[in-house]
N, CA, C and O atoms as a GROMACS GRO file, in nm:
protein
  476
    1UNK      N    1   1.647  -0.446  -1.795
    1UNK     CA    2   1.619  -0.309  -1.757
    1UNK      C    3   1.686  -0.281  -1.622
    1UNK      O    4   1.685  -0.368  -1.535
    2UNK      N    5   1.734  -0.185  -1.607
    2UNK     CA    6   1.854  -0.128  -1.466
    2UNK      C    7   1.773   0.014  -1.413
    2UNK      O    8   1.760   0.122  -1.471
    3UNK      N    9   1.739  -0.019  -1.315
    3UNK     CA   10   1.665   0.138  -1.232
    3UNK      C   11   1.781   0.198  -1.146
    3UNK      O   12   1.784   0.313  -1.102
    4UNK      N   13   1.855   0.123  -1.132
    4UNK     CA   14   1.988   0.205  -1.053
    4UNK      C   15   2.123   0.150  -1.117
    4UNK      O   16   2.102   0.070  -1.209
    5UNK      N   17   2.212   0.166  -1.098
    5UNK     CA   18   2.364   0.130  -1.141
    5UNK      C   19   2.365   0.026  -1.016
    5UNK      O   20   2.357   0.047  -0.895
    6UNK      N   21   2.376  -0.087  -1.088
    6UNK     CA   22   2.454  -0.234  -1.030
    6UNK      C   23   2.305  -0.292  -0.956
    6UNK      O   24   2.318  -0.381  -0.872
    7UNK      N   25   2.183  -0.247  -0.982
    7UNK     CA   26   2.060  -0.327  -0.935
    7UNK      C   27   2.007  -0.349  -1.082
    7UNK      O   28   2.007  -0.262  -1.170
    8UNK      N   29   1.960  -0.482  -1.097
    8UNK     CA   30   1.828  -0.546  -1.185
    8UNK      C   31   1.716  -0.538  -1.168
    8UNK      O   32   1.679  -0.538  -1.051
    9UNK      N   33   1.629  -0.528  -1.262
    9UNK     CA   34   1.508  -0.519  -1.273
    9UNK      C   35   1.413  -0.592  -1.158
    9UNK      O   36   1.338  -0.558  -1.066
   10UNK      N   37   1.481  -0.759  -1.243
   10UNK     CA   38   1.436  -0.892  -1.122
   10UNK      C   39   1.445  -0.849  -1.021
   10UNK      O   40   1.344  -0.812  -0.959
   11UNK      N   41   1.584  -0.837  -0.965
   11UNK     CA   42   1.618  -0.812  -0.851
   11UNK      C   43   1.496  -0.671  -0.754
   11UNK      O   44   1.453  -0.685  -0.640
   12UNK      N   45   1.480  -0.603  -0.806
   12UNK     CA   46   1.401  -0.493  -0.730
   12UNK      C   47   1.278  -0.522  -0.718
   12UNK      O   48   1.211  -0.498  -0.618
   13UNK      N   49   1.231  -0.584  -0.832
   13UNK     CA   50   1.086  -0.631  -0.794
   13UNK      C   51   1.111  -0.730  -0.672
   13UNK      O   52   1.063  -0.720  -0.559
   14UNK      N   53   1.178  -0.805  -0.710
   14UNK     CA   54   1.209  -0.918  -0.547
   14UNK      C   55   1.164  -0.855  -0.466
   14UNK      O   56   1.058  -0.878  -0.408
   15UNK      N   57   1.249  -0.752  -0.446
   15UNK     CA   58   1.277  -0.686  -0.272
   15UNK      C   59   1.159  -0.644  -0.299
   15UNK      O   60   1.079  -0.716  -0.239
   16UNK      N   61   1.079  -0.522  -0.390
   16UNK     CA   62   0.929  -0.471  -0.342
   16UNK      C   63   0.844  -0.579  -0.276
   16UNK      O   64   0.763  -0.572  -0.184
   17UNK      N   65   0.889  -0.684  -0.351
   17UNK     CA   66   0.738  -0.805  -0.307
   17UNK      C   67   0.831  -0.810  -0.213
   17UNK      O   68   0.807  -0.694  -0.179
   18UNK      N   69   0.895  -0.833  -0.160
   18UNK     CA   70   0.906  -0.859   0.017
   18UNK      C   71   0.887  -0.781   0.073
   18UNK      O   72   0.862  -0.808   0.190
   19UNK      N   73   0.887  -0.628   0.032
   19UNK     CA   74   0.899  -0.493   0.113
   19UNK      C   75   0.716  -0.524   0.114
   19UNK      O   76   0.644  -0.495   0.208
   20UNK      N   77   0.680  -0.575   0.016
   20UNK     CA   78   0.489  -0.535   0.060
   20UNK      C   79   0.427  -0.590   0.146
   20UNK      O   80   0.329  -0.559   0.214
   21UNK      N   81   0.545  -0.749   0.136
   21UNK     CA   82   0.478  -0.872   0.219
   21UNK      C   83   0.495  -0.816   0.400
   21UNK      O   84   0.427  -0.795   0.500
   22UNK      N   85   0.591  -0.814   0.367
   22UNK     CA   86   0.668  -0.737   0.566
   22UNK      C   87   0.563  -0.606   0.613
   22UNK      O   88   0.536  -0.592   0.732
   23UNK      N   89   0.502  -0.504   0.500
   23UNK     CA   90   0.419  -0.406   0.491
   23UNK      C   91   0.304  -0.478   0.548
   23UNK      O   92   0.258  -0.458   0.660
   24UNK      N   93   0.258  -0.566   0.459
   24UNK     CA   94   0.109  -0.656   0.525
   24UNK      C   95   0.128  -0.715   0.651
   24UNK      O   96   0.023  -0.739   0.710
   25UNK      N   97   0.250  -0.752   0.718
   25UNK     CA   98   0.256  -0.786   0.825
   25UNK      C   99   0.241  -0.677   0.941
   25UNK      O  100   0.186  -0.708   1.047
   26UNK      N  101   0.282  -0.571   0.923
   26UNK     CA  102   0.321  -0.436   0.968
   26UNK      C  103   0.183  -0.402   1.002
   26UNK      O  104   0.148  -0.384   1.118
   27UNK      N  105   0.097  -0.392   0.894
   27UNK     CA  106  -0.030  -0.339   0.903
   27UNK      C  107  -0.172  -0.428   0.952
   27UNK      O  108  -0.289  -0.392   0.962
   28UNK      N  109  -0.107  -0.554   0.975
   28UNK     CA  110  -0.199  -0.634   1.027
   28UNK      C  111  -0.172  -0.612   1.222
   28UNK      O  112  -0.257  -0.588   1.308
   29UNK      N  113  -0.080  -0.624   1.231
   29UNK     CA  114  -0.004  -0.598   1.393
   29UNK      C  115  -0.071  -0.450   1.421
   29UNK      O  116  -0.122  -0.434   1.531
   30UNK      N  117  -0.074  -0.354   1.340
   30UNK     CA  118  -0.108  -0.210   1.377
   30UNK      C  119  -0.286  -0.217   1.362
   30UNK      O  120  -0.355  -0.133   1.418
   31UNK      N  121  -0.335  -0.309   1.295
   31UNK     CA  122  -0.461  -0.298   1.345
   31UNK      C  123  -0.513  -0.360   1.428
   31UNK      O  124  -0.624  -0.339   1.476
   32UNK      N  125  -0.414  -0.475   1.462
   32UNK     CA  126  -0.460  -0.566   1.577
   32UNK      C  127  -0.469  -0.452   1.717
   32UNK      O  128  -0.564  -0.436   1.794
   33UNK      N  129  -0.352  -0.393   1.715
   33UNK     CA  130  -0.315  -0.267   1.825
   33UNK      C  131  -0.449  -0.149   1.812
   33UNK      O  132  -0.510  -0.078   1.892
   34UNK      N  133  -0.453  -0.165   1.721
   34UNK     CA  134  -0.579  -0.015   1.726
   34UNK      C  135  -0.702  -0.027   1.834
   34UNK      O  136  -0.747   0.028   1.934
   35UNK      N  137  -0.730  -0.166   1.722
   35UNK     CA  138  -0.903  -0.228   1.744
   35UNK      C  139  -0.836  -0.304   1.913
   35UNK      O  140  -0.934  -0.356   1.967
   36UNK      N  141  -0.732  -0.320   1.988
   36UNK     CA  142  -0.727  -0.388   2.146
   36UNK      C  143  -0.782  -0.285   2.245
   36UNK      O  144  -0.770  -0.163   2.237
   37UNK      N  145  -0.839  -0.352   2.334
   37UNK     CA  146  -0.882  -0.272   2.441
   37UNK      C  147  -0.796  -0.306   2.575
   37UNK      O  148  -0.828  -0.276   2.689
   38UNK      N  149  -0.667  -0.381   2.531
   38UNK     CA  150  -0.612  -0.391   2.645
   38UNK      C  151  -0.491  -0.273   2.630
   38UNK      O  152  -0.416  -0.235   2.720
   39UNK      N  153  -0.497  -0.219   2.464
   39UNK     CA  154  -0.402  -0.082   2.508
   39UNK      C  155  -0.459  -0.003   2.501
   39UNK      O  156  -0.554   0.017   2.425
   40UNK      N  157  -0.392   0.095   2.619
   40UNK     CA  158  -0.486   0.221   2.645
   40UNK      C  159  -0.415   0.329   2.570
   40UNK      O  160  -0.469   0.435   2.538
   41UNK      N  161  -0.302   0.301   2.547
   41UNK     CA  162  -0.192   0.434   2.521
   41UNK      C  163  -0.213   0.479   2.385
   41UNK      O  164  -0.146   0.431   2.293
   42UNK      N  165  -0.316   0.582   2.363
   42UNK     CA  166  -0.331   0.648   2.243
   42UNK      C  167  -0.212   0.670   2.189
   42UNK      O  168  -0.186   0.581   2.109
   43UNK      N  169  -0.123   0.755   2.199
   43UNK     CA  170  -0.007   0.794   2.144
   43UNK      C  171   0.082   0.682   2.068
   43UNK      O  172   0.164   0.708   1.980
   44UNK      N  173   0.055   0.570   2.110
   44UNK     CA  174   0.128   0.424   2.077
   44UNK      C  175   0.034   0.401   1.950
   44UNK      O  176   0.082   0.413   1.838
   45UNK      N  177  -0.112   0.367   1.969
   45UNK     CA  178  -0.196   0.367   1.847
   45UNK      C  179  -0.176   0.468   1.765
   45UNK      O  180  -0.148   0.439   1.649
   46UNK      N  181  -0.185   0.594   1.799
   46UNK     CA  182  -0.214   0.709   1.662
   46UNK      C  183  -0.059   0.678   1.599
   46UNK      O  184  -0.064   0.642   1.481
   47UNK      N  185   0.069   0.685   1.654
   47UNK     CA  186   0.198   0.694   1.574
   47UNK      C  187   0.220   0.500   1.473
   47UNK      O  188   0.294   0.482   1.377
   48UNK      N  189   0.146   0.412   1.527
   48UNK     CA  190   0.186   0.267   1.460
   48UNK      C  191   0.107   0.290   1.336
   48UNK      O  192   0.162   0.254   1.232
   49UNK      N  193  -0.050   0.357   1.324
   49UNK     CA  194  -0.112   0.420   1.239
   49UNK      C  195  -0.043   0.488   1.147
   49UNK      O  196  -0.025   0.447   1.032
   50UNK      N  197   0.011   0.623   1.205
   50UNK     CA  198   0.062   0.734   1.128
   50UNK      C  199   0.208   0.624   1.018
   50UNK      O  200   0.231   0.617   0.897
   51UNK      N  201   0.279   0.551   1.159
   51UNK     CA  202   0.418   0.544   1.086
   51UNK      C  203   0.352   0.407   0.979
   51UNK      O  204   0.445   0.359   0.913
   52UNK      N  205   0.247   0.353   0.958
   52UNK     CA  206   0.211   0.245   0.845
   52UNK      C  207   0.184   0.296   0.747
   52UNK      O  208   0.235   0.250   0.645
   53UNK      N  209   0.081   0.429   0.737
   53UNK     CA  210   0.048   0.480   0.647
   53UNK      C  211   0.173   0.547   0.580
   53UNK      O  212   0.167   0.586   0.463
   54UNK      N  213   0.298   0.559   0.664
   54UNK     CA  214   0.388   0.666   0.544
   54UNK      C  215   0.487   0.545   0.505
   54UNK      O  216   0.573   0.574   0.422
   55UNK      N  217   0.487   0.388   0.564
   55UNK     CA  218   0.502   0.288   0.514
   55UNK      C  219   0.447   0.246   0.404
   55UNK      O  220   0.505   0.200   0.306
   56UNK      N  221   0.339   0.262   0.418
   56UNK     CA  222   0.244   0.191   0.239
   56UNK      C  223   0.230   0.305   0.143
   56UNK      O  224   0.194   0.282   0.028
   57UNK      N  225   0.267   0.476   0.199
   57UNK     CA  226   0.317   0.536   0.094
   57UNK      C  227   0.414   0.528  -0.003
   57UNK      O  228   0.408   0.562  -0.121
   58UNK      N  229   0.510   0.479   0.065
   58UNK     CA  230   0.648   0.458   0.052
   58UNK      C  231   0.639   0.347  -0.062
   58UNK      O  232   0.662   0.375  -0.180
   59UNK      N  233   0.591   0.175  -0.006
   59UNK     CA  234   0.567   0.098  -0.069
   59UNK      C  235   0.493   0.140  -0.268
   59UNK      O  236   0.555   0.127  -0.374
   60UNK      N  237   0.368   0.183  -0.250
   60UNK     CA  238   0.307   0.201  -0.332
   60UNK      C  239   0.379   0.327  -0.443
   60UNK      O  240   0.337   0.349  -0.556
   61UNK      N  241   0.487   0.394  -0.382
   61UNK     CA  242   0.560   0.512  -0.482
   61UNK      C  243   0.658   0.382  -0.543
   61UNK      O  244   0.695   0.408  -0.657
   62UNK      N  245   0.702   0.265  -0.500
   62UNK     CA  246   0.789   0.163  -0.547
   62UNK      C  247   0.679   0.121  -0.665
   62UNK      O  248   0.683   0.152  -0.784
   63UNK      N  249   0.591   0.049  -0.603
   63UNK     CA  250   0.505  -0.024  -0.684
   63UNK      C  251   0.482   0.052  -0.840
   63UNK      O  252   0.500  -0.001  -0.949
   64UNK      N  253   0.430   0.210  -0.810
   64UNK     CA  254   0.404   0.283  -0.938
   64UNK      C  255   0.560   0.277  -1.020
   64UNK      O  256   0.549   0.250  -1.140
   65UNK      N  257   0.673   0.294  -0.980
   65UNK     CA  258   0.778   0.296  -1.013
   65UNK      C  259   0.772   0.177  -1.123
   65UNK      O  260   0.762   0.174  -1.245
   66UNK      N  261   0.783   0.092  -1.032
   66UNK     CA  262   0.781  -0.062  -1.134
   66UNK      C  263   0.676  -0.078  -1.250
   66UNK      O  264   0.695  -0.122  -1.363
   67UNK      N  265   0.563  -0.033  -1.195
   67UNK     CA  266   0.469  -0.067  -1.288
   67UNK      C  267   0.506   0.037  -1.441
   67UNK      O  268   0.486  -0.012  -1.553
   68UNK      N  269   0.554   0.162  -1.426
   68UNK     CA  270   0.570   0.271  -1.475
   68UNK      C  271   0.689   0.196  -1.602
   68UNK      O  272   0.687   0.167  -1.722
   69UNK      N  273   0.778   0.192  -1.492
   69UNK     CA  274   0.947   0.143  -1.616
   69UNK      C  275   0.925  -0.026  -1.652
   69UNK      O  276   1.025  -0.088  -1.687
   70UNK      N  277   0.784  -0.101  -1.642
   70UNK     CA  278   0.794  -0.261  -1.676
   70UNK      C  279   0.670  -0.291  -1.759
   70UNK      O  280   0.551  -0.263  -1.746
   71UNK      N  281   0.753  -0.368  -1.861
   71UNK     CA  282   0.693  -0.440  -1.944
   71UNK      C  283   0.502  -0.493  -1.890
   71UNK      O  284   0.443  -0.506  -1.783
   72UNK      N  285   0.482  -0.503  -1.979
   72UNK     CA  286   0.349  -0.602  -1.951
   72UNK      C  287   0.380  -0.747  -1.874
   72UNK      O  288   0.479  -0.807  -1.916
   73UNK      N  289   0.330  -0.790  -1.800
   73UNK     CA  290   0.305  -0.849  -1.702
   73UNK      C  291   0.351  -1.030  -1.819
   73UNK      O  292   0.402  -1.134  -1.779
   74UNK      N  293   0.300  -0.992  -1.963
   74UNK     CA  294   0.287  -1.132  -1.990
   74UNK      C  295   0.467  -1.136  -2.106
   74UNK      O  296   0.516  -1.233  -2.165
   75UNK      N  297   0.516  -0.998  -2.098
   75UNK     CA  298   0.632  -1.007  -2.137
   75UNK      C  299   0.763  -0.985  -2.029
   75UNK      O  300   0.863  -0.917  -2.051
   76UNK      N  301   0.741  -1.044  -1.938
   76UNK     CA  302   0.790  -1.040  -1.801
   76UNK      C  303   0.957  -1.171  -1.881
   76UNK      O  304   0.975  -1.232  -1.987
   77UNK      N  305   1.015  -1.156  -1.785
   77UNK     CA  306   1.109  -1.266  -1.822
   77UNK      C  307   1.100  -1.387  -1.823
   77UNK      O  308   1.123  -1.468  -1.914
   78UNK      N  309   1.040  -1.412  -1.642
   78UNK     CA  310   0.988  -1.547  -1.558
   78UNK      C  311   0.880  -1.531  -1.532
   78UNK      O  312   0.838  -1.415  -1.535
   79UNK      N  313   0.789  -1.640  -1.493
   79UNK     CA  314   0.624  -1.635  -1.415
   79UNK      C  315   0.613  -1.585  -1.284
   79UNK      O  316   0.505  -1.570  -1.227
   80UNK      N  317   0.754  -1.553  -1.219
   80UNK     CA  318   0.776  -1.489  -1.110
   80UNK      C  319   0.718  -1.343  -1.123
   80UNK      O  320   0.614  -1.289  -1.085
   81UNK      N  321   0.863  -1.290  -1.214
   81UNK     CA  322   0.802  -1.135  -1.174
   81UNK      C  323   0.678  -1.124  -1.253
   81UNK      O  324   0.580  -1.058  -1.218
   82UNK      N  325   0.690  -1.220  -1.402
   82UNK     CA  326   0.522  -1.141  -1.418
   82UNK      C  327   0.394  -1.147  -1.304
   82UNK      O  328   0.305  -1.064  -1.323
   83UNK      N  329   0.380  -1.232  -1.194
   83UNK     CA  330   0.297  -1.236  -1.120
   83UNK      C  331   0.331  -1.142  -0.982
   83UNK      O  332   0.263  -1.109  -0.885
   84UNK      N  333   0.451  -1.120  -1.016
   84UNK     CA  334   0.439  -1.015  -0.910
   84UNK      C  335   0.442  -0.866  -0.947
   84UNK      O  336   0.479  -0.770  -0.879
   85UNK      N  337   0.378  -0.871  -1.116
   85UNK     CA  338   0.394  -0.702  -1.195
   85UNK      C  339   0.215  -0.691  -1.138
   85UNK      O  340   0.168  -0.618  -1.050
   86UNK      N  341   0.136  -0.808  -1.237
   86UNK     CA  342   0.010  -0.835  -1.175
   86UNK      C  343  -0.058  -0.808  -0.989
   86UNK      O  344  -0.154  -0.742  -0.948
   87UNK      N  345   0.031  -0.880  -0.927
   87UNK     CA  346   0.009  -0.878  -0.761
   87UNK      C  347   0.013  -0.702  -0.744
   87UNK      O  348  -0.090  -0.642  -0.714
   88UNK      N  349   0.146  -0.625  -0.768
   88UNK     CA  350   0.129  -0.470  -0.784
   88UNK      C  351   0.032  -0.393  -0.861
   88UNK      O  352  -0.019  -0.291  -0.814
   89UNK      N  353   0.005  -0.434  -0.968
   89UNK     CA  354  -0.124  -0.374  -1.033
   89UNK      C  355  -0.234  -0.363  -0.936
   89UNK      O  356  -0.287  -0.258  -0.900
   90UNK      N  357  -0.266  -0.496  -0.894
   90UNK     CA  358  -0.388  -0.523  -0.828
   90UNK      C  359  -0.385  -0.430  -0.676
   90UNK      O  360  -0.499  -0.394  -0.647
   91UNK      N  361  -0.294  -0.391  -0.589
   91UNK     CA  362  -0.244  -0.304  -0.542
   91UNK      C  363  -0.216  -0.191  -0.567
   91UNK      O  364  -0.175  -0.127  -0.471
   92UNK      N  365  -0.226  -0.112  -0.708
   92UNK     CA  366  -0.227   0.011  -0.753
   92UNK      C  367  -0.384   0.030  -0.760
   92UNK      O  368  -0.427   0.145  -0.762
   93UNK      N  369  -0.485  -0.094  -0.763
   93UNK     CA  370  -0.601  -0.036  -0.823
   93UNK      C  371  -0.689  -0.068  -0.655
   93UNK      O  372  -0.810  -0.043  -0.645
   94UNK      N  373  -0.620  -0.115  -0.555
   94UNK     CA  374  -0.708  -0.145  -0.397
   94UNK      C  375  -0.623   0.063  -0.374
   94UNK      O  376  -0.700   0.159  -0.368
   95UNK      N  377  -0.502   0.078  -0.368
   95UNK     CA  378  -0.466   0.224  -0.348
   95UNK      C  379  -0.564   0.324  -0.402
   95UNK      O  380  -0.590   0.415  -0.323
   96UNK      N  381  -0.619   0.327  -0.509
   96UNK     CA  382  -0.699   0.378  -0.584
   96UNK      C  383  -0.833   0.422  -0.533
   96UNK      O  384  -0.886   0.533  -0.535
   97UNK      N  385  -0.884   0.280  -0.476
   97UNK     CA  386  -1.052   0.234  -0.433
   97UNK      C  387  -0.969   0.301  -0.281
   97UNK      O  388  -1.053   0.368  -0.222
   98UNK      N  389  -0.864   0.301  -0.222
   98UNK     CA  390  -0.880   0.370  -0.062
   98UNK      C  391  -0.905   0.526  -0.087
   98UNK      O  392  -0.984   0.604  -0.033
   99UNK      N  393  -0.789   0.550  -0.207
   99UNK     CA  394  -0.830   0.724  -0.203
   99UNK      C  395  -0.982   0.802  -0.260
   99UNK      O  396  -1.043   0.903  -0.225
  100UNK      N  397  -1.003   0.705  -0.356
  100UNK     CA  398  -1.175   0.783  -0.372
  100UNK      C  399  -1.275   0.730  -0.309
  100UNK      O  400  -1.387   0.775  -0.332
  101UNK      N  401  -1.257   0.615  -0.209
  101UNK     CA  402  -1.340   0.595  -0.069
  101UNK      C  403  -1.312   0.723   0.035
  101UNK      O  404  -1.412   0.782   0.077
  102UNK      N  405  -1.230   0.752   0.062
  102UNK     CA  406  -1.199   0.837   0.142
  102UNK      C  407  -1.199   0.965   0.103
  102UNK      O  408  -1.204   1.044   0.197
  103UNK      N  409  -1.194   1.026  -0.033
  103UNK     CA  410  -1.222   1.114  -0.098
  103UNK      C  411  -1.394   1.137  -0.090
  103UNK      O  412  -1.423   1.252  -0.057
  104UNK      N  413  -1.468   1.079  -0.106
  104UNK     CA  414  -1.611   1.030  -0.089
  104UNK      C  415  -1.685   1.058   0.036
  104UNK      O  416  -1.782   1.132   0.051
  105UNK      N  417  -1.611   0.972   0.140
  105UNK     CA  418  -1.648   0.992   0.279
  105UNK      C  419  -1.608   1.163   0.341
  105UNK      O  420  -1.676   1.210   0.433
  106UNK      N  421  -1.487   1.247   0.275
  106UNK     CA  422  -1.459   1.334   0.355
  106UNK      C  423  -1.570   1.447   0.240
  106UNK      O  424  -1.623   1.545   0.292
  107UNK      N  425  -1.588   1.425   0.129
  107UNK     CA  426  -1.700   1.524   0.088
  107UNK      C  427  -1.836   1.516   0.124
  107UNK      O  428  -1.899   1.620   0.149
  108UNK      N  429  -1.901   1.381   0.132
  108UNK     CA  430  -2.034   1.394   0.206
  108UNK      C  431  -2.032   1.440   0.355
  108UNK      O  432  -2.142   1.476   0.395
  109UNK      N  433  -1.923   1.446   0.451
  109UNK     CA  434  -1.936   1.482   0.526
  109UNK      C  435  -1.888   1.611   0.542
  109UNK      O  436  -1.939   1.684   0.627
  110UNK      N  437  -1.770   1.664   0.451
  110UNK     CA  438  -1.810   1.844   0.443
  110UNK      C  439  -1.899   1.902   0.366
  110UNK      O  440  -1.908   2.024   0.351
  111UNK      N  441  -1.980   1.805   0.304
  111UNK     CA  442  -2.171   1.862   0.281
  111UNK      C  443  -2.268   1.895   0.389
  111UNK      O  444  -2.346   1.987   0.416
  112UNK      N  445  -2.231   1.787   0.437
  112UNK     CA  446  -2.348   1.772   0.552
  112UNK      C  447  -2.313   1.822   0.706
  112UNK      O  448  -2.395   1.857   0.792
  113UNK      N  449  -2.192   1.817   0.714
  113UNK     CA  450  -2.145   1.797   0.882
  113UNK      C  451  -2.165   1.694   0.958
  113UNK      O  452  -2.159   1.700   1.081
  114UNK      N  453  -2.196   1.561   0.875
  114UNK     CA  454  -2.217   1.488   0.948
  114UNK      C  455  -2.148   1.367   0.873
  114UNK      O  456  -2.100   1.364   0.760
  115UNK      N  457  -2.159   1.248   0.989
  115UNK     CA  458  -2.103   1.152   0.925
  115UNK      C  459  -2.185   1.021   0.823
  115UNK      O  460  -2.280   0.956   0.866
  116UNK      N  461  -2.138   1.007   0.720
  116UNK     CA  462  -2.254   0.930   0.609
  116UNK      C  463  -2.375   0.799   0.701
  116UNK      O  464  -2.497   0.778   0.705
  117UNK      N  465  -2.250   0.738   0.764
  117UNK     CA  466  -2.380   0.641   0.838
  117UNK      C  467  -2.489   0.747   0.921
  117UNK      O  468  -2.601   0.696   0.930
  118UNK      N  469  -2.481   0.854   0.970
  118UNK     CA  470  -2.570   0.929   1.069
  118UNK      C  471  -2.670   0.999   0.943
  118UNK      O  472  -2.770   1.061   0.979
  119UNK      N  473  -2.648   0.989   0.829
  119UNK     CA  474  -2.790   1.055   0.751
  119UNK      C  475  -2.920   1.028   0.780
  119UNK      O  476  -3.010   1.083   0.716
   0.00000   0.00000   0.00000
């Protein structure tokens, strides 16, 4: 299967799983930065925030991609990509559990005006 002229299938899943792995690194460093109290510089926190989140957007429009144009996981070629069709699934369905967590949290609190732990 060819998603672009002169790239492979294999080949793109490769790079996503590295693009997710470098992503998890990305987003572990940006929360280490959030949650420090030795930085003070909001503007440094809110943009490592902002620019991760349009990072794991980015990521996860790949992931649906793949999952979208690929076989089942157990008609994969190698045990490679099938475990890395699986590893993205499991990542389409944590994307999932963030947006109707957060879907959740922002309606009980434009019910109430308040925030769910303060009920």
């Amino acid at each position: 299967m060819v998603l672009k002229p002169g790239v492979d299938f294999v080949d793109h899943v490769k790079g996503v799983r590295i693009q997710l792995i470098v992503l998890h690194l990305v987003l572990i460093v940006t929360n280490f930065v959030m949650h420090s109290t030795r930085i003070k510089n909001l503007t440094v926190k809110y943009s490592l925030t902002f620019i991760g989140m349009l990072a794991y957007i980015y990521v996860i429009i790949e992931i649906a991609l793949i999952i979208y144009l690929s076989p089942y996981p157990s008609n994969s070629p190698n045990l490679a990509t099938g475990g890395a069709l699986i590893w993205f699934s499991v990542e389409m369905w944590a994307w999932y559990g963030i947006v109707i967590s957060n879907t959740l949290f922002q309606g009980v609190r434009a019910m109430t005006g308040k925030l769910p732990l303060d009920l």
